[in-house]
Backbone bond lengths (Angstrom), bond angles and torsions (degrees), N, CA, C in turn:
res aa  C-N    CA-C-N  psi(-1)  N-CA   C-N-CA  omega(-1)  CA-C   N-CA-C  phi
1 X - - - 1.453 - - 1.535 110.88 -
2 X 1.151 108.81 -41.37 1.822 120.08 -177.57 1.872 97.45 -50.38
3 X 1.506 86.90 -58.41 1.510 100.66 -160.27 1.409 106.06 -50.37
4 X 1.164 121.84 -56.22 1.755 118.55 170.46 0.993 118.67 -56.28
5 X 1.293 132.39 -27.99 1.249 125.21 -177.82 1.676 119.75 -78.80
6 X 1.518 101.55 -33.27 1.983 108.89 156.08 1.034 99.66 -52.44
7 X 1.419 129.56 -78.88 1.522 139.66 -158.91 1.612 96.03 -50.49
8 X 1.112 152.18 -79.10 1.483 146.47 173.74 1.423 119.99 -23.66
9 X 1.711 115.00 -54.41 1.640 118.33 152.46 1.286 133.59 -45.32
10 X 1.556 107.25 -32.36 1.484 113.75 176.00 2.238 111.87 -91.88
11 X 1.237 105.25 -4.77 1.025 125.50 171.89 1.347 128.16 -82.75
12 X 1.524 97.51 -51.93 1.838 107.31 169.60 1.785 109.41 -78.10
13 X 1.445 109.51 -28.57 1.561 105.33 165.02 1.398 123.16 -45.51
14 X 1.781 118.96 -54.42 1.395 145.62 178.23 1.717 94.34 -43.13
15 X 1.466 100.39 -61.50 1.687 108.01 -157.99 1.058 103.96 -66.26
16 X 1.718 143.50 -52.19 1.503 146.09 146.36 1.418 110.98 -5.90
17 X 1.425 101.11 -78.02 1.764 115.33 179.39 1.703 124.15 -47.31
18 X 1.821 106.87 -31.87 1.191 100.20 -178.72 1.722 100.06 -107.94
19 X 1.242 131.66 -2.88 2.114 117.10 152.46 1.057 73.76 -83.82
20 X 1.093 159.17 116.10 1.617 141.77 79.34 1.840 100.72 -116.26
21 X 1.378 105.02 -9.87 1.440 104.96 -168.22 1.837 80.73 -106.18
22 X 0.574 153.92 27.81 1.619 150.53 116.50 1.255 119.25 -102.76
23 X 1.209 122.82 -46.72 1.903 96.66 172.75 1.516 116.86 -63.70
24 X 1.220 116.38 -0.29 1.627 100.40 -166.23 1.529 91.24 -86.21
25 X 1.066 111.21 -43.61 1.664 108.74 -157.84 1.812 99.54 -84.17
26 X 0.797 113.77 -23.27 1.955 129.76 160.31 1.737 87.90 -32.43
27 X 1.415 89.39 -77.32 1.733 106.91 -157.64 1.832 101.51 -55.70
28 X 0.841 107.20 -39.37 1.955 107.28 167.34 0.974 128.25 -22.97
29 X 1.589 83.79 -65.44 1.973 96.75 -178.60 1.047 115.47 -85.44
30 X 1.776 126.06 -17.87 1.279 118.76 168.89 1.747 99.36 -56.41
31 X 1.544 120.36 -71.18 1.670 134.19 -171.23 1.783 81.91 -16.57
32 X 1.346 113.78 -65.08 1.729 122.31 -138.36 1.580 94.29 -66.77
33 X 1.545 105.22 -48.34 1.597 99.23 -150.83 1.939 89.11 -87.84
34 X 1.577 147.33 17.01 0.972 129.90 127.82 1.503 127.25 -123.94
35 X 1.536 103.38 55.69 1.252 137.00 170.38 1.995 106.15 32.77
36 X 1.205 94.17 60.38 1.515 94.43 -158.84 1.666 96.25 -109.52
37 X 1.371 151.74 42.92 1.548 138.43 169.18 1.535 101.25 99.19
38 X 1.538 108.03 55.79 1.634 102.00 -174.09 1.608 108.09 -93.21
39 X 1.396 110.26 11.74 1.563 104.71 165.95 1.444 112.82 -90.92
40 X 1.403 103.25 -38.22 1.526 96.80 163.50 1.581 133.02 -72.51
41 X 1.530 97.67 -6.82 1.231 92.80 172.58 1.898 123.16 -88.59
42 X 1.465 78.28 -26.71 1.503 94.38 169.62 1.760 116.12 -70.27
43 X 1.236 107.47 -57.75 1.711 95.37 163.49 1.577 119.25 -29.05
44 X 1.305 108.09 -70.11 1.495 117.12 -159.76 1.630 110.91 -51.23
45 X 1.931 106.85 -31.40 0.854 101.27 -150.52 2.071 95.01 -92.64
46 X 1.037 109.18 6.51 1.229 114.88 -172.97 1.718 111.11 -112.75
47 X 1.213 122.02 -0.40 1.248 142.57 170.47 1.951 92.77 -95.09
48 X 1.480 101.69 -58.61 1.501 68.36 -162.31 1.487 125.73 -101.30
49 X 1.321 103.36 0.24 1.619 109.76 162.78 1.559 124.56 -23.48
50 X 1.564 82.67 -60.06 1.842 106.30 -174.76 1.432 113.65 -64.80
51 X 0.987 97.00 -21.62 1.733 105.60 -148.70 1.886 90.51 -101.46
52 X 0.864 138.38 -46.86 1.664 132.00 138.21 1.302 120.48 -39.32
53 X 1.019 136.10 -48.44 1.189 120.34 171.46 1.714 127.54 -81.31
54 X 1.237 92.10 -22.85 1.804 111.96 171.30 1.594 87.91 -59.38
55 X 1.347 124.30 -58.92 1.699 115.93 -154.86 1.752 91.28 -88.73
56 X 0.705 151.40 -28.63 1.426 150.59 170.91 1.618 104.38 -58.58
57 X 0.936 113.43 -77.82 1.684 98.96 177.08 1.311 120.19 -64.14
58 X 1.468 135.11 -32.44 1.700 139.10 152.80 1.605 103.21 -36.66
59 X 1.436 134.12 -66.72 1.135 114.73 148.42 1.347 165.78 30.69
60 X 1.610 75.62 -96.48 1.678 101.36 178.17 1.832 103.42 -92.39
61 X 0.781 109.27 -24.62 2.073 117.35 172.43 1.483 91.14 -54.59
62 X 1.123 124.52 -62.29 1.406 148.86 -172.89 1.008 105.43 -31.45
63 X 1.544 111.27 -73.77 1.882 122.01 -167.10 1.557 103.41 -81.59
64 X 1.200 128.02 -15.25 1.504 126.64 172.28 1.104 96.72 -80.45
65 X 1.017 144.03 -45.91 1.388 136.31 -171.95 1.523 108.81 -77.99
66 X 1.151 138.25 -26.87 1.112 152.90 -175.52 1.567 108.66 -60.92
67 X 1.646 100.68 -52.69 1.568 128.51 -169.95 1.687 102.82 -80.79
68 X 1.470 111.88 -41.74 1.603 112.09 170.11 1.540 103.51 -49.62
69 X 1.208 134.50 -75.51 1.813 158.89 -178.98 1.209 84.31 -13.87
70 X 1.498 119.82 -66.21 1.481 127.16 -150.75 1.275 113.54 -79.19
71 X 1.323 124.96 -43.53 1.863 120.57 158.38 1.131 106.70 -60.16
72 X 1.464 152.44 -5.27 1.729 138.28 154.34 1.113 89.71 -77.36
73 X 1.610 136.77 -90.11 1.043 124.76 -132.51 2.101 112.07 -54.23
74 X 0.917 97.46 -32.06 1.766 108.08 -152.89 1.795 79.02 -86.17
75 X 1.296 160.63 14.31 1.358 137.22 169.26 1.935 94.27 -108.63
76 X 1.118 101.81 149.42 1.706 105.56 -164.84 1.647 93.52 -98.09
């Protein structure tokens, strides 16, 4: 039960991380096409792209590695 329930956390993280890599750039062309602060939209959106996916895969390295540790230690 644990185990699915990481794997589901590390799943809805992925899905978070990847709509944000379509709404951000969505919201762009909205900024552009009603000329509303599209440098700031472009900053923000280039700060935080990375920076979600930087902690989304940091993460997930994390719990794979976590889950590797644990099949060494636990075989006799």
């Amino acid at each position: 039960m644990i185990r699915a329930l990481q794997w589901l956390s590390i799943a809805l993280m992925w899905g978070f991380a990847l709509s944000l890599m379509v709404l951000v750039p969505w919201l762009v062309v909205v900024a552009a096409r009603w000329h509303d602060a599209l440098n700031w939209s472009l900053a923000i959106s280039l700060v935080m792209l990375p920076v979600y996916l930087t902690v989304a895969g940091v993460l997930t390295y994390v719990f794979v590695g976590l889950q590797r540790g644990r099949d060494d230690r636990s075989s006799p």
